[in-house]
Phi, psi and omega in degrees: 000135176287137174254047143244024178238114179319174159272288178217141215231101123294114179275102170239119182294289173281074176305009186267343167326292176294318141327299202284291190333321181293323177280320160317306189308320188284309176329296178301327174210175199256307189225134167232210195171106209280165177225095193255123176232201160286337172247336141240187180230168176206130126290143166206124180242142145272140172306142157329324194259000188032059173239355187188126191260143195225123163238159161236157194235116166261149163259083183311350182268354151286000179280166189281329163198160173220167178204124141224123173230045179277130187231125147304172173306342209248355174100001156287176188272138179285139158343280197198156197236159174274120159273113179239118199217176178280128138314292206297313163323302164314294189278005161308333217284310177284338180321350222214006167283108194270188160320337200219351191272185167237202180204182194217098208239098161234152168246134164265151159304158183044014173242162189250049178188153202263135150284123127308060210269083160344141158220123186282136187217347166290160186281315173327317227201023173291178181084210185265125200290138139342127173301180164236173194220118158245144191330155151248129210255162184239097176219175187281155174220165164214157200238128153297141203226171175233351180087215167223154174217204186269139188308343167224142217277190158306325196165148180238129191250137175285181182267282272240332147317303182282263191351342207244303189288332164308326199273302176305308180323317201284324173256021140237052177042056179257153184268336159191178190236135160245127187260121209234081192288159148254181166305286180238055184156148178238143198241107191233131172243134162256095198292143158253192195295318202269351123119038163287197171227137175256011163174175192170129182217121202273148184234153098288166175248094180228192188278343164244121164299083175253158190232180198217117180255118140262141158280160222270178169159175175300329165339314197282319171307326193270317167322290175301354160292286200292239210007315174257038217219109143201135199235124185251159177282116249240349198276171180214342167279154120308142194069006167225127223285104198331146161213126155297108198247141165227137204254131170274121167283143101007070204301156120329348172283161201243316170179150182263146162251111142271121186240131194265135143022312180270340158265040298143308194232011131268348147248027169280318183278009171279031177269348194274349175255017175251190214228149177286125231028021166337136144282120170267155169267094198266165185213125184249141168201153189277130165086349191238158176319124171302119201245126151259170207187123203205133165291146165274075194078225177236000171264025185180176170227155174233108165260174184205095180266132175260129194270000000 
């Protein structure tokens, strides 16, 4: 085996990207598991609270610089390899990855651990930060899948909208957020423990995103009520004494997601792993899981599927 050659080596310019991705995942599981090959790298988990399966996709031909050099005995290259790690141990390594910095990700031959290298990019502090070192764990893993879904979604949300309503559900003590898909718009209400609503908040799906925020009260219930409410006049003679019928719409909804309070505030920072005015992508269907979709940097994506 050559030792002056990594096993595997990533270079990412927007290391806060990578930051943040780390900090959703810690919220989320205890260990997770990078899966590296030559051309991606992909995690996938179900959450601790089991309501959401999570995948991420890296491109490796967008990274700033990549190496795989993983071998078998006979000296070929493996497909692909598993990486298992702490997540709080990972993010420990990054916390300290500012906005403009990158990062630096290798395995050396004989060691049983991924180097962490910050690379600093503020005028205080340029170059390169001392590696960190995190375990590489010998554990069992399973891989999660998300499924397909239709080329176009339901509605597009900005991110930093959703992320702002995850962050608010938390500081009105709410215990979840119900994500309500339509046909062409989503409804997210933030329910407390006694199953009031402390806010709801409406997206259509059009080419400009606008949203309808009210703070919560019996008002909302009454509302979401008249809204599928309309009532006519049932007569058509003249001279004959009026009579009122009330004819029921149909709501449009398609299916509820209930997200408990904690992954809720773990995705509230997903606007940090995007680009500034990112569209996330929802995807709604009856009977089937609720799926988000958010770009990664310009190099990978991140879904979440809801139970």
């Amino acid at each position: 085996m050559d030792t002056s050659q990594p096993l595997f080596l990533m270079h990412i310019t927007d290391g806060y990207s990578v930051r943040n991705i780390i900090g959703i995942i810690k919220r989320e599981t205890e260990f997770a598991t990078m899966i590296v090959s030559p051309k991606e790298i992909t995690i996938s988990f179900l959450n601790t609270s089991k309501c959401a399966v999570h995948k991420i996709v890296l491109n490796t031909g967008e990274f700033t610089k990549y190496e795989y050099n993983i071998k078998d005995n006979d000296g070929n290259l493996v497909d692909e390899c598993p990486i298992t790690f702490d997540t709080n141990e990972m993010f420990n390594t990054t916390k300290g990855i500012g906005r403009r910095d990158g990062i630096r990700l290798y395995w050396l031959p004989g060691d049983n651990k991924i180097n962490v290298q910050p690379i600093k990019t503020s005028t205080k502090d340029p170059g390169r930060a001392g590696a960190l070192f995190v375990k590489i764990l010998s554990m069992e893993h399973t891989r999660y899948d998300v499924g397909t879904h239709s080329l176009e979604p339901n509605v597009k949300v900005q991110a930093k909208d959703f992320a702002d309503l995850c962050s608010q559900a938390g500081t009105l003590k709410c215990t979840s957020v119900e994500i309500v898909g339509h046909n062409a718009g989503v409804t997210f209400k933030g329910m407390r423990a006694n199953q009031t609503m402390a806010s709801i908040n409406r997206f259509m799906s059009q080419t400009q995103v606008h949203k309808k925020e009210v703070s919560a009260s019996n008002m909302n219930e009454l509302d979401d009520m008249l809204d599928n409410l309309r009532i006519s006049n049932t007569n058509t003679n003249p001279g004959v004494s009026s009579g009122i019928s009330l004819n029921v719409i149909q709501s449009d909804e398609l299916t509820t997601a209930k997200v408990p309070i904690l992954t809720v505030k773990a995705l509230s920072k997903i606007h940090n792993i995007s680009p500034s005015g990112t569209l996330l992508r929802f995807w709604f269907a009856r009977g089937e899981p609720t799926k988000i979709e958010s770009p990664i940097g310009t190099y990978g994506h991140y879904i979440i599927c809801l139970r």
